[in-house]
Biopython code that builds the backbone (N, CA, C, O; Angstrom):
import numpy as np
from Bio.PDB.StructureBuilder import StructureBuilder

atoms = [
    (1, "UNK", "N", (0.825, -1.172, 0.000)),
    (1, "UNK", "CA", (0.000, 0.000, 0.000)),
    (1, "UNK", "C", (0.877, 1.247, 0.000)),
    (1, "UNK", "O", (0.478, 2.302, -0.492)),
    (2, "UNK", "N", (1.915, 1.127, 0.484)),
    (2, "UNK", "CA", (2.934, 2.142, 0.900)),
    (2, "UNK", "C", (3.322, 2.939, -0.400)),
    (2, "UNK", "O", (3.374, 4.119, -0.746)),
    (3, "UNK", "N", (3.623, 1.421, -1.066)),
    (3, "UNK", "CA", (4.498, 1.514, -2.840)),
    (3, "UNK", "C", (3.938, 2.187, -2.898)),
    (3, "UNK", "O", (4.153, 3.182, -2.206)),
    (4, "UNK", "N", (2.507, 2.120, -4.000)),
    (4, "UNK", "CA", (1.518, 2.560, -4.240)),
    (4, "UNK", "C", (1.355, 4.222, -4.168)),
    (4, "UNK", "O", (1.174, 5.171, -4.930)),
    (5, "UNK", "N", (1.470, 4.045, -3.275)),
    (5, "UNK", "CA", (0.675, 5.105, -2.717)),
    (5, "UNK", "C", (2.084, 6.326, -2.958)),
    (5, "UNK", "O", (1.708, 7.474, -3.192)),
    (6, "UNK", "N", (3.362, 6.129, -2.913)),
    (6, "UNK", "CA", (4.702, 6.835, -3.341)),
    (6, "UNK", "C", (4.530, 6.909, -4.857)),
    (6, "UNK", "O", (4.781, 7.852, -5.607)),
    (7, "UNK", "N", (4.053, 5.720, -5.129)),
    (7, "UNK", "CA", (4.095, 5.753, -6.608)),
    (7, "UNK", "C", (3.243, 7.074, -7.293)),
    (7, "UNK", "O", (3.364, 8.050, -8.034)),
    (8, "UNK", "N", (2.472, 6.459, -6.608)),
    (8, "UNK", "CA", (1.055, 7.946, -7.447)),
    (8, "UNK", "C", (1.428, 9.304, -6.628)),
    (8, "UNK", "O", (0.937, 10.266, -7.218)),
    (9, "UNK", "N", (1.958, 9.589, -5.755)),
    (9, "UNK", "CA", (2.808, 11.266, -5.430)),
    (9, "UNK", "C", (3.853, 11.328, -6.554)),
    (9, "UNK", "O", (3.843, 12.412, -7.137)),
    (10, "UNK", "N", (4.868, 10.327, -7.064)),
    (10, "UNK", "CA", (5.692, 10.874, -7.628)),
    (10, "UNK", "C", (5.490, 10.860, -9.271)),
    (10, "UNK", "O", (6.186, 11.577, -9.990)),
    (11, "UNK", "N", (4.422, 9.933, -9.822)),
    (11, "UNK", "CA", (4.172, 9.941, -10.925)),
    (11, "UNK", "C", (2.986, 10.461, -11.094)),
    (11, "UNK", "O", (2.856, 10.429, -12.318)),
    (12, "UNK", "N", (1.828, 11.020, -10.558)),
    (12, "UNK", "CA", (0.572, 11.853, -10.653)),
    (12, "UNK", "C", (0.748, 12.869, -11.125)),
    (12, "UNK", "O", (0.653, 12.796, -12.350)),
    (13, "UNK", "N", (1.017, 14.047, -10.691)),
    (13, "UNK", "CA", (1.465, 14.789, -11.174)),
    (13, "UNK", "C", (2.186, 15.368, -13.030)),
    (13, "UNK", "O", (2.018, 16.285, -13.834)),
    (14, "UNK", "N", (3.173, 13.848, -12.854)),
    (14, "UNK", "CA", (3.411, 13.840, -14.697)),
    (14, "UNK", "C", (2.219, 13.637, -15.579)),
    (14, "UNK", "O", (1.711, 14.374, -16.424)),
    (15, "UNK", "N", (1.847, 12.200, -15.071)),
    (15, "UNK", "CA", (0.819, 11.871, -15.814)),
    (15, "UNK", "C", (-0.838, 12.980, -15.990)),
    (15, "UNK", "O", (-1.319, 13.023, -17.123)),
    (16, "UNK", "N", (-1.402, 13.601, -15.106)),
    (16, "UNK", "CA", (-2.264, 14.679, -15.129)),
    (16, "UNK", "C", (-1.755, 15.483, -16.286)),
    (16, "UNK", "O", (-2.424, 15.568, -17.317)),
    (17, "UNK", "N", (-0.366, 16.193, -16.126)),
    (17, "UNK", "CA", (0.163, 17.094, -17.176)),
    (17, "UNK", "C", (0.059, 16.535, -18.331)),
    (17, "UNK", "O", (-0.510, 17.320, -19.090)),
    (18, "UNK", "N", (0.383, 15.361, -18.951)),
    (18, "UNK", "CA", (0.720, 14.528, -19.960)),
    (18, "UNK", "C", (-0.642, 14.785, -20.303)),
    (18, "UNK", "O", (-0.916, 15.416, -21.324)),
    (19, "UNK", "N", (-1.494, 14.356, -19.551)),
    (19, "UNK", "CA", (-3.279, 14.054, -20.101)),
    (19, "UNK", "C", (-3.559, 15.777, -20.531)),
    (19, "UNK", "O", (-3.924, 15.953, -21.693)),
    (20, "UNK", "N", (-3.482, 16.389, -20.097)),
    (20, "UNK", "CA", (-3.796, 17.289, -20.465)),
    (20, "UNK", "C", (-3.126, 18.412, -21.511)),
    (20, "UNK", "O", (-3.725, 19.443, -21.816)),
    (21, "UNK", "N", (-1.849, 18.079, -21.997)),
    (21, "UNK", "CA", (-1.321, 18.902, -22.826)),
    (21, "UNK", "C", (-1.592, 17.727, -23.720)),
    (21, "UNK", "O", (-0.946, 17.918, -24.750)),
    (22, "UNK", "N", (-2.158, 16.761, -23.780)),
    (22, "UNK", "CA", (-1.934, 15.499, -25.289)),
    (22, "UNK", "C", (-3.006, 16.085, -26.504)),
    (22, "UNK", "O", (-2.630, 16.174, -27.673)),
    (23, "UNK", "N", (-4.131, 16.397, -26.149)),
    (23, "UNK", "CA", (-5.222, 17.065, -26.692)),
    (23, "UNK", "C", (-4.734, 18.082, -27.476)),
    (23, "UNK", "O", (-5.061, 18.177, -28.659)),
    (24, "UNK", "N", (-3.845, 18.995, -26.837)),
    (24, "UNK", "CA", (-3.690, 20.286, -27.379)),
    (24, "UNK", "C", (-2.230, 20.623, -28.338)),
    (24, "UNK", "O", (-1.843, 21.675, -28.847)),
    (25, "UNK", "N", (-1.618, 19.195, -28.326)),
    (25, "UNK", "CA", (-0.245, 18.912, -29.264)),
    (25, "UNK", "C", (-0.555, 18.077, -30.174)),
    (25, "UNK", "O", (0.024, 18.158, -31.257)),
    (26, "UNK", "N", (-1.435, 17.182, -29.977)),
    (26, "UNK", "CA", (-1.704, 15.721, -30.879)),
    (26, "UNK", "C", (-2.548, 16.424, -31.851)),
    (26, "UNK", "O", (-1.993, 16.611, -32.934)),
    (27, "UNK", "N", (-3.848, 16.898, -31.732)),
    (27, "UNK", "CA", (-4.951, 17.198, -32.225)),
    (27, "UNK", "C", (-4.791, 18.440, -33.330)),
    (27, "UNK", "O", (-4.711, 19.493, -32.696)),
    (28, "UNK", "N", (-4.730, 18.631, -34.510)),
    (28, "UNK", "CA", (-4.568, 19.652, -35.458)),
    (28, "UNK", "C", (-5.668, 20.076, -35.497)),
    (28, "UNK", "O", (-6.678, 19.401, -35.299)),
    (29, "UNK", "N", (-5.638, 21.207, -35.746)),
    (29, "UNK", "CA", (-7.070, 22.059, -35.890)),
    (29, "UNK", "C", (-7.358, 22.411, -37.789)),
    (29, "UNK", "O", (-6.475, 22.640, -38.615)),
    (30, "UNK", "N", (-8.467, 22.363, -37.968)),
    (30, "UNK", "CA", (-8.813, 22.405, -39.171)),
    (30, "UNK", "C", (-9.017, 24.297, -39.288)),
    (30, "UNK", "O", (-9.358, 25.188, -38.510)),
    (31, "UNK", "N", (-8.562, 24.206, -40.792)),
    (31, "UNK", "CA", (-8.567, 25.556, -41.360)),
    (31, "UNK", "C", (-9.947, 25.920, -41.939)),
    (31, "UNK", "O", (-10.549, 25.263, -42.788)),
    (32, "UNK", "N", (-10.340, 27.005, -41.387)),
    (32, "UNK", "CA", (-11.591, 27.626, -41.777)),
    (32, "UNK", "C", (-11.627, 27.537, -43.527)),
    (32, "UNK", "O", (-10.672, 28.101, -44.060)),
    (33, "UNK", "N", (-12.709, 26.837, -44.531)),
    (33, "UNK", "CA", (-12.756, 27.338, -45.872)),
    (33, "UNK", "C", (-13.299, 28.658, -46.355)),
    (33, "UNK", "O", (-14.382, 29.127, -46.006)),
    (34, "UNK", "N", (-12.043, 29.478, -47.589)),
    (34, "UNK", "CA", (-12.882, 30.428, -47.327)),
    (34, "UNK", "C", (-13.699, 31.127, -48.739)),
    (34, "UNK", "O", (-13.623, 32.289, -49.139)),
    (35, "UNK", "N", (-14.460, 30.020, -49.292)),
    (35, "UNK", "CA", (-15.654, 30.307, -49.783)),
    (35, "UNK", "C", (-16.905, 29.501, -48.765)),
    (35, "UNK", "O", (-16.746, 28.352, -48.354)),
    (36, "UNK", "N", (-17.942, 30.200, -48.512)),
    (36, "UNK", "CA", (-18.790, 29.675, -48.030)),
    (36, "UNK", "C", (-19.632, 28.464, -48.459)),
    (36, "UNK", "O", (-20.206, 28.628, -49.536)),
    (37, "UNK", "N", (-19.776, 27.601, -48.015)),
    (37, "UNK", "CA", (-20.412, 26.364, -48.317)),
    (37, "UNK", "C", (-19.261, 25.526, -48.746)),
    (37, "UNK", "O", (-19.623, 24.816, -49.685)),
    (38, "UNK", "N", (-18.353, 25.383, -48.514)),
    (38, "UNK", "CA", (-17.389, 24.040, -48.745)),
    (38, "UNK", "C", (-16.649, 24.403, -50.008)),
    (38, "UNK", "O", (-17.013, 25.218, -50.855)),
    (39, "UNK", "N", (-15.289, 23.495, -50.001)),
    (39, "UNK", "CA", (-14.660, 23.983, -51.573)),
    (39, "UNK", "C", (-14.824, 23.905, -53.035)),
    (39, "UNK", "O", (-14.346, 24.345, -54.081)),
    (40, "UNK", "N", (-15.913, 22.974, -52.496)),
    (40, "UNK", "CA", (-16.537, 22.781, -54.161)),
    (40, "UNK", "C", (-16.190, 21.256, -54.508)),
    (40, "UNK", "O", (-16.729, 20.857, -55.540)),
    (41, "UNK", "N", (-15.286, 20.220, -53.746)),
    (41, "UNK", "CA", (-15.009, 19.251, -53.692)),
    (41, "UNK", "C", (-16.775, 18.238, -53.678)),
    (41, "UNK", "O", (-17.177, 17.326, -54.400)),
    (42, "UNK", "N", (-17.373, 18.921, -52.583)),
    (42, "UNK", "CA", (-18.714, 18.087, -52.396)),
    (42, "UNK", "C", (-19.610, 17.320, -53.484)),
    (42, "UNK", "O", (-20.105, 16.197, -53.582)),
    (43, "UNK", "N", (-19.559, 18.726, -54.406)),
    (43, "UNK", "CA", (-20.542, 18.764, -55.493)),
    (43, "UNK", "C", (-19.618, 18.344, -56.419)),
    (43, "UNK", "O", (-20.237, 18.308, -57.482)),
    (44, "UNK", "N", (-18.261, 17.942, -56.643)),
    (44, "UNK", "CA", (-17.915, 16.594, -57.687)),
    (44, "UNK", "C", (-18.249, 14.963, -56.968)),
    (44, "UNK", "O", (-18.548, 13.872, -57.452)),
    (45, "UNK", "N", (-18.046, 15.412, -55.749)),
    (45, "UNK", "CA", (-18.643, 13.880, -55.349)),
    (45, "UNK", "C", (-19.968, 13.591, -54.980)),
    (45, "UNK", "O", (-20.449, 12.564, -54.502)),
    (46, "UNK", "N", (-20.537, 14.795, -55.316)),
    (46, "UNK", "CA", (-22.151, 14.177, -55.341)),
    (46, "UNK", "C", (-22.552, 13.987, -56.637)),
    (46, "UNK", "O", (-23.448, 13.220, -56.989)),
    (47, "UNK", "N", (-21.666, 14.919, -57.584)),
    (47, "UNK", "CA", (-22.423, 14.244, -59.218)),
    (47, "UNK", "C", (-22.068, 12.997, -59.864)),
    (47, "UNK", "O", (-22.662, 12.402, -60.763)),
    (48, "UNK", "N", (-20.502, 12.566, -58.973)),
    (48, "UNK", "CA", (-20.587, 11.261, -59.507)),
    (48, "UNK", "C", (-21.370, 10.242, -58.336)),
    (48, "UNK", "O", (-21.873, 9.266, -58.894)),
    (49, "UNK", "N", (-21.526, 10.256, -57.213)),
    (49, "UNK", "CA", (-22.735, 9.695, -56.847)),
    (49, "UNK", "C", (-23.751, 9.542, -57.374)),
    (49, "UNK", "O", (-24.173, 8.506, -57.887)),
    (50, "UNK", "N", (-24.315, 10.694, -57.294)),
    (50, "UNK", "CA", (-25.498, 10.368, -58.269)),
    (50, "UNK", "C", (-25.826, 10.148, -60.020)),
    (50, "UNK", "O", (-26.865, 9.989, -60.661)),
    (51, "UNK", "N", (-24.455, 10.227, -60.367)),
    (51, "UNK", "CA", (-24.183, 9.549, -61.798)),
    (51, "UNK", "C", (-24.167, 7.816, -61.652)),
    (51, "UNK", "O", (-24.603, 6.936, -62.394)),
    (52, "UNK", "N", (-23.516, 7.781, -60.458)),
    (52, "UNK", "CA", (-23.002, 6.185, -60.465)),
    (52, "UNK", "C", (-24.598, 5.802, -59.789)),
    (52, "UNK", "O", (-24.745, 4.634, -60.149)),
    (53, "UNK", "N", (-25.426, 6.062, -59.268)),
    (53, "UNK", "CA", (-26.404, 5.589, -58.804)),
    (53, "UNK", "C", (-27.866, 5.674, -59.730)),
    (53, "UNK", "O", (-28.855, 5.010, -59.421)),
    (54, "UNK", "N", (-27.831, 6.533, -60.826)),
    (54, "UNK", "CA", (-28.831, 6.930, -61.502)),
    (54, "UNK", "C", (-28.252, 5.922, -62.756)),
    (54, "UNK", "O", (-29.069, 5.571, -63.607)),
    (55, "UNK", "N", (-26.742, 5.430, -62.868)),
    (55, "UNK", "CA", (-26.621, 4.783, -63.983)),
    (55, "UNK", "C", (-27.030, 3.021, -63.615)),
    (55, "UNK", "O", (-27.588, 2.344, -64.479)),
    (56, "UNK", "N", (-26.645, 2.394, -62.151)),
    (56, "UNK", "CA", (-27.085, 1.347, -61.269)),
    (56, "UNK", "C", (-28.322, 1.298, -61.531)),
    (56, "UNK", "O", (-28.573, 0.544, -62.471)),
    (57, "UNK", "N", (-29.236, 1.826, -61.054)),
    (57, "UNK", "CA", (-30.847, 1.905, -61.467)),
    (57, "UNK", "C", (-31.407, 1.606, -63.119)),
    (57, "UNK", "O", (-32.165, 0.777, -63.625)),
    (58, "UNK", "N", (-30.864, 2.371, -63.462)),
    (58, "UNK", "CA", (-31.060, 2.231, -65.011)),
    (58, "UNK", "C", (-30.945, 0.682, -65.317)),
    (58, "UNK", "O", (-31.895, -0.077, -65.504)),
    (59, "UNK", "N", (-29.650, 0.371, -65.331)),
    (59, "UNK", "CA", (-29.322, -1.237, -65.873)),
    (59, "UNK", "C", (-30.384, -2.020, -64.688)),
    (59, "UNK", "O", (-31.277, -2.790, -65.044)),
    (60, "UNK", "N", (-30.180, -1.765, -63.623)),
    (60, "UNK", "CA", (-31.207, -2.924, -62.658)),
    (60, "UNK", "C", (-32.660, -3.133, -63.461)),
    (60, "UNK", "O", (-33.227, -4.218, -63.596)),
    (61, "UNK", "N", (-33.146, -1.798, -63.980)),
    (61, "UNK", "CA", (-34.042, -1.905, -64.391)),
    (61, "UNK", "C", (-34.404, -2.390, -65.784)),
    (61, "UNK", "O", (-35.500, -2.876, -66.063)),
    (62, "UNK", "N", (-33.261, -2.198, -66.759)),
    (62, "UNK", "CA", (-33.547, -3.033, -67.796)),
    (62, "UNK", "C", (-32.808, -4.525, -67.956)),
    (62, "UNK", "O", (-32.616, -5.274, -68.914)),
    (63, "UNK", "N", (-32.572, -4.563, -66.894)),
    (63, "UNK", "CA", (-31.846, -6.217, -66.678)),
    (63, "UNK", "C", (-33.804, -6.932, -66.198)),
    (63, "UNK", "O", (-34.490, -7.902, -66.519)),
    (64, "UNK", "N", (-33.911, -6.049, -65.547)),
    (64, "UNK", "CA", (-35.319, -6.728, -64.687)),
    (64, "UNK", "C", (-36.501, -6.963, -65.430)),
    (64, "UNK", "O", (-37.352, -7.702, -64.936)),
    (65, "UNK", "N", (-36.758, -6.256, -66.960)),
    (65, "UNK", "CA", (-37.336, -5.808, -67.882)),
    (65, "UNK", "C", (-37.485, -7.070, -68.614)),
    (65, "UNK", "O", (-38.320, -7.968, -68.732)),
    (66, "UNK", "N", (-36.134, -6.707, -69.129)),
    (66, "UNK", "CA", (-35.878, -7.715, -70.237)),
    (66, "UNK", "C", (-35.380, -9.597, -69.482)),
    (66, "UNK", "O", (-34.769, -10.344, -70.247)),
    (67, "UNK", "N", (-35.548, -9.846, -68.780)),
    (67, "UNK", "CA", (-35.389, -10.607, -68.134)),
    (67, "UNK", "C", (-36.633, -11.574, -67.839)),
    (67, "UNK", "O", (-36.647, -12.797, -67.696)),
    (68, "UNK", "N", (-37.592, -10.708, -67.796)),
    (68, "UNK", "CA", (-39.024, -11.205, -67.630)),
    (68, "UNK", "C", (-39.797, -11.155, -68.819)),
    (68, "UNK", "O", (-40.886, -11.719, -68.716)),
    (69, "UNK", "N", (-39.540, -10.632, -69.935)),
    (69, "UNK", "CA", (-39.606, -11.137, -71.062)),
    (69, "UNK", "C", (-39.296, -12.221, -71.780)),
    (69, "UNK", "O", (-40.077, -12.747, -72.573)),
    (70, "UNK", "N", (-37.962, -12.674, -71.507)),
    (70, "UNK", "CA", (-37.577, -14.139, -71.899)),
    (70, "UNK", "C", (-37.890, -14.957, -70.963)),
    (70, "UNK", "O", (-38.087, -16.136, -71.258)),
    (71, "UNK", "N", (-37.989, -14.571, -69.800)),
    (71, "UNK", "CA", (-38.834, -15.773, -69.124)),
    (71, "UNK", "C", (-39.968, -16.068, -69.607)),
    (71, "UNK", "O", (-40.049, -17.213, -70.051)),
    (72, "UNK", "N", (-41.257, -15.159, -69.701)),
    (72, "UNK", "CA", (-42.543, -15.298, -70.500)),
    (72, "UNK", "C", (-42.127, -15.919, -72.277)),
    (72, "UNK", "O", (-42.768, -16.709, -72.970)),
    (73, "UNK", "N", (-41.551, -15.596, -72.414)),
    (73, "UNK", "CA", (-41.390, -16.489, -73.602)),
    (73, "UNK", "C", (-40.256, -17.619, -73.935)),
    (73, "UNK", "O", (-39.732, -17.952, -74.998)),
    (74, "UNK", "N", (-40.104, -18.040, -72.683)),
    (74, "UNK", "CA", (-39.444, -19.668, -72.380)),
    (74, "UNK", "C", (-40.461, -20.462, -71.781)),
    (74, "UNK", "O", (-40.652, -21.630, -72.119)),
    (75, "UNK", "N", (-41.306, -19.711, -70.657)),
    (75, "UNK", "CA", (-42.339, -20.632, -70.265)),
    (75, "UNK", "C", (-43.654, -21.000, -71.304)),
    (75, "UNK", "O", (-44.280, -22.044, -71.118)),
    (76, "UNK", "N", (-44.036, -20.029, -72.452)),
    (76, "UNK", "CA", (-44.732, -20.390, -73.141)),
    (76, "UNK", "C", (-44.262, -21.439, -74.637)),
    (76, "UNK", "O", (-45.012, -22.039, -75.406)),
    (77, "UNK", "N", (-42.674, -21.342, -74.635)),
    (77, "UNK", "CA", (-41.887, -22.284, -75.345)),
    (77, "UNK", "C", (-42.146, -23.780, -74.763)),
    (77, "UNK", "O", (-42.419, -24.668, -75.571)),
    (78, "UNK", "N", (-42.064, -24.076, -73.374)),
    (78, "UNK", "CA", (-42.374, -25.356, -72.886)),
    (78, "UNK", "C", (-43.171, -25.826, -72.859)),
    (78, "UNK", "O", (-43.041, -27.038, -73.027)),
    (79, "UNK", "N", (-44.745, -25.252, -72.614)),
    (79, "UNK", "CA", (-45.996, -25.520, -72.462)),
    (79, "UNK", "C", (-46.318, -25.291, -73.730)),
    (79, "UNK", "O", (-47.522, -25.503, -73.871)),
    (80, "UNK", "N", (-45.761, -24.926, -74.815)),
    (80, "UNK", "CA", (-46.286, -25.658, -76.581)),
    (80, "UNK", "C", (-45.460, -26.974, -76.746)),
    (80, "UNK", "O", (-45.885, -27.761, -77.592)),
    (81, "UNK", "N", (-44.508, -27.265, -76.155)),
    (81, "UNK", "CA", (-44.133, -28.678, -76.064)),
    (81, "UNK", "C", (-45.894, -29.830, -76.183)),
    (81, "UNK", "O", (-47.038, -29.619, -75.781)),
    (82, "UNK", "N", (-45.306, -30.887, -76.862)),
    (82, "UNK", "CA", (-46.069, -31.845, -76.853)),
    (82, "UNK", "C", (-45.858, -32.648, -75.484)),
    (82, "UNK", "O", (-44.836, -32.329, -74.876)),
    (83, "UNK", "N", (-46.497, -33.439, -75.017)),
    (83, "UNK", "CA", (-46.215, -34.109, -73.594)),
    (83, "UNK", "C", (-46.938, -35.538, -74.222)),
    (83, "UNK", "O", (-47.707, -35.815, -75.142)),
    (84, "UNK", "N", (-46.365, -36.103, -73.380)),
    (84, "UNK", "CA", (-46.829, -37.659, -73.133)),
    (84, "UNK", "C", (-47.435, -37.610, -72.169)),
    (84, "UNK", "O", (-47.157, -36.688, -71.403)),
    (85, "UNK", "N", (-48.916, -38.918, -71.640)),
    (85, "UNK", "CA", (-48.945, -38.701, -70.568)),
    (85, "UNK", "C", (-48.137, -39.743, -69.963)),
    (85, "UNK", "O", (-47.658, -40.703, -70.567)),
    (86, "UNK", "N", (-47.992, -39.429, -68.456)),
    (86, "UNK", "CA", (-46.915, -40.530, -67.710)),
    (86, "UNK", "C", (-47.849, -41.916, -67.218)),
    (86, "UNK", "O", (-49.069, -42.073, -67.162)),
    (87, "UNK", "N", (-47.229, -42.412, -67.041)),
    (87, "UNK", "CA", (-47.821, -44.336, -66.757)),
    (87, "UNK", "C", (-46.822, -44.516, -66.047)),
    (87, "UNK", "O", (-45.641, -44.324, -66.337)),
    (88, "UNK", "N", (-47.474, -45.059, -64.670)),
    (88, "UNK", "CA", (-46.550, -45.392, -63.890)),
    (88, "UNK", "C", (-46.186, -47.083, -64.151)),
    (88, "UNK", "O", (-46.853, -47.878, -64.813)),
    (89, "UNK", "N", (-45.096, -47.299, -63.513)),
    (89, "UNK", "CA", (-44.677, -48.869, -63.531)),
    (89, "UNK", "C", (-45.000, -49.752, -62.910)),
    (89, "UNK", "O", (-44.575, -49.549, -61.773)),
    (90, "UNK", "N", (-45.641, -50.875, -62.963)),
    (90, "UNK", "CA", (-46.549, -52.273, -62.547)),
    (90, "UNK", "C", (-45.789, -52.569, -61.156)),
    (90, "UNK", "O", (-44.591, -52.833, -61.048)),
    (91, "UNK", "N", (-46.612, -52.483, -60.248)),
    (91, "UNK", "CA", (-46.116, -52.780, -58.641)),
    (91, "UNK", "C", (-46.461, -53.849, -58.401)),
    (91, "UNK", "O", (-47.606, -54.086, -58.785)),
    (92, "UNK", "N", (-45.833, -54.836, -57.792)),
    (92, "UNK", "CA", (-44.440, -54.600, -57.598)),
    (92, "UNK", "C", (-43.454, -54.858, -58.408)),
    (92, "UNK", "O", (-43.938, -55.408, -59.397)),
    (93, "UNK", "N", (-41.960, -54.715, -58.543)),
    (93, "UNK", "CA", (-41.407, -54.678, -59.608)),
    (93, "UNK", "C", (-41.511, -56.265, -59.894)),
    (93, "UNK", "O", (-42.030, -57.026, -59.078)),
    (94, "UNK", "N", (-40.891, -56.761, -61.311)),
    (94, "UNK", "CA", (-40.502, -57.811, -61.755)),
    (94, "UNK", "C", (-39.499, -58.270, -61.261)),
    (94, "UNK", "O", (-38.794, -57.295, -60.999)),
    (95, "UNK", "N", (-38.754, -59.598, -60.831)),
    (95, "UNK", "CA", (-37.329, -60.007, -60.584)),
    (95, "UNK", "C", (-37.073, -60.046, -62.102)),
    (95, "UNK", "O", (-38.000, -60.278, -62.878)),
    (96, "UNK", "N", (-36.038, -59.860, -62.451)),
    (96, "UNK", "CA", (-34.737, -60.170, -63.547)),
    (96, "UNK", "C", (-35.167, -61.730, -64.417)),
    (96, "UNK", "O", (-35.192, -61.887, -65.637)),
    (97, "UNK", "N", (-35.400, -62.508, -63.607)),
    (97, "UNK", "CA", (-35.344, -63.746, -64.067)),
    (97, "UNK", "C", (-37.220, -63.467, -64.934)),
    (97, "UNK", "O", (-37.500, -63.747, -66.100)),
    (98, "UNK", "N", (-37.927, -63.014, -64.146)),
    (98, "UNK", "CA", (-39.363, -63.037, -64.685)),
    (98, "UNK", "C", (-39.251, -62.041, -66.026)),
    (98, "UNK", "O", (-39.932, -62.297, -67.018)),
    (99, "UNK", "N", (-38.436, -61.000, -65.998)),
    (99, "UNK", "CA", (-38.497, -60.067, -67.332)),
    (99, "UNK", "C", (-37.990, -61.000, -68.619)),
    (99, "UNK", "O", (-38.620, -61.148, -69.667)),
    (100, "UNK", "N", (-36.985, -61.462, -68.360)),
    (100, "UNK", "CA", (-36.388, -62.334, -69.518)),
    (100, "UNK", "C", (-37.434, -63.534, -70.286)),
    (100, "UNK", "O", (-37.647, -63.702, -71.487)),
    (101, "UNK", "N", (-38.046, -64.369, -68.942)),
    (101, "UNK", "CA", (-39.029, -65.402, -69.629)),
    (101, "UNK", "C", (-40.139, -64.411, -70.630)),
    (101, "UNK", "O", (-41.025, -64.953, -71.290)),
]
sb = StructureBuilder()
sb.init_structure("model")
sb.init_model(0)
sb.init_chain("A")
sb.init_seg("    ")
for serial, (resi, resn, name, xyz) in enumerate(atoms, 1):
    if name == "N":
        sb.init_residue(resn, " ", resi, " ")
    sb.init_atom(name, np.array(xyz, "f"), 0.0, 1.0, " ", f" {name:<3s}", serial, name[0])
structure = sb.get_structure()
């Protein structure tokens, strides 16, 4: 307890100082811009945002379009198919030896 307790008189002191000048050496302060409303950087990255997002939409939508078009005309390709009807197979099966006679 003794340690301790020497310890934090002789190192308290540093450490408080340390904490409190770290903020004000570490931390850079940002420079005021000086046209109002930002440098103009924003509005290139919002037009290609919304270039890259208005061009995304577009294709989603004619992928989604045309997509369901050839489906409707694959499913009506199958169902003009001719069909057989199915017959199931005589239960229970035959052994091997009975198919041959």
């Amino acid at each position: 307890m003794f340690s301790c307790r020497a310890a934090w008189q002789r190192c308290g002191p540093l450490a408080r100082r340390a904490a409190y000048r770290l903020p004000q050496d570490v931390v850079q302060r940002r420079l005021m811009s000086s046209t109002p409303g930002g440098s103009g950087e924003n509005i290139v990255y919002a037009l290609l945002c919304g270039g890259a997002l208005v061009g995304s939409v577009t294709y989603a939508y004619n992928t989604v379009v045309s997509d369901h078009t050839r489906y409707n005309e694959r499913i009506a390709e199958i169902k003009a198919r001719p069909t057989t009807e199915w017959v199931p197979k005589p239960w229970p099966p035959k052994s091997k030896d009975e198919e041959e006679v």
